[in-house]
C-alpha positions in Angstrom: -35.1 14.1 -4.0 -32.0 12.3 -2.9 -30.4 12.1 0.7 -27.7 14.6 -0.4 -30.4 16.9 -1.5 -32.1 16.4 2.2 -29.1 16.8 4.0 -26.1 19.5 2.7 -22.9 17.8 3.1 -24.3 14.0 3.2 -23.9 12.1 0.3 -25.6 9.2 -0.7 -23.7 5.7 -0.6 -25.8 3.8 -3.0 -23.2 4.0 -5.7 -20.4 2.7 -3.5 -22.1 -0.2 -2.6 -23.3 -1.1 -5.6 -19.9 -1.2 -6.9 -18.4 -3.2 -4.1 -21.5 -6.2 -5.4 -20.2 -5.5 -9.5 -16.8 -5.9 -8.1 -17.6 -9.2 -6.1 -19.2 -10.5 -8.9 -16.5 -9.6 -11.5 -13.9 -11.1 -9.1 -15.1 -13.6 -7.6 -18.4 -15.3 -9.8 -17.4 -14.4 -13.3 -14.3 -16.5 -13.2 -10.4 -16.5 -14.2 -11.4 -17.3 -17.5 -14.6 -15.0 -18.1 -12.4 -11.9 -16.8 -9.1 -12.7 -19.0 -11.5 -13.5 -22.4 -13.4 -10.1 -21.4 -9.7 -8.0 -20.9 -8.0 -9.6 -24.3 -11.6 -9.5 -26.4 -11.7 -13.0 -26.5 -7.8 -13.3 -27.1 -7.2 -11.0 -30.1 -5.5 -8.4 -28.1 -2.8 -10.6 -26.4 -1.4 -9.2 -22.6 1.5 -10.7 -20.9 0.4 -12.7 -18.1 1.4 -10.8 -14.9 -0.7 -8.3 -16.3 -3.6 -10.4 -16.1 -2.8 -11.6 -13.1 -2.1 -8.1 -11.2 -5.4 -7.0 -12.9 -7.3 -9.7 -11.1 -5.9 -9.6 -7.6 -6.5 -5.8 -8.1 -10.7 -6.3 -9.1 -10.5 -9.2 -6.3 -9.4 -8.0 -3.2 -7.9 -3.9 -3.9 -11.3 -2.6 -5.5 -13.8 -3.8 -3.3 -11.5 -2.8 0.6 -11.6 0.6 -1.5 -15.1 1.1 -2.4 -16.0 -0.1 1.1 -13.7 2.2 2.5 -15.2 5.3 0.7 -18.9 4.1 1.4 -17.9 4.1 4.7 -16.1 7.6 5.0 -18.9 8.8 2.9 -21.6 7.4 5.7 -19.5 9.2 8.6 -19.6 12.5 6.8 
């Protein structure tokens, strides 16, 4: 039985937070590299380089203030 099935309305935030950590991790542990070989499968599929770039900043930093934000409008339900 899960929280949302305890309480009508309440959902649980489990999945937000776990995404905010896979985020992190992508962003920040994984490496430039790591995330640009994973995006161009290993540099056969070729993307212009402010593409890459934007992609990062937007796994780095938008991502994770997003999923936070929705765990945390999803706790104050």
């Amino acid at each position: 039985m899960t929280t949302a099935d305890k309480q009508p309305g309440k959902r649980d935030s489990f999945g937000s937070s776990f995404g905010v950590l896979v985020v992190l991790f992508v962003g920040w542990k994984l490496g430039r590299d790591n995330v640009f070989d994973e995006l161009t499968n290993g540099g056969t599929f070729n993307l212009p380089p402010w593409i890459l770039k934007t992609i990062l900043f937007l796994i780095r930093f938008v991502a994770p203030a997003a999923l936070l934000a929705i765990a945390i409008f999803q706790i104050h339900e």
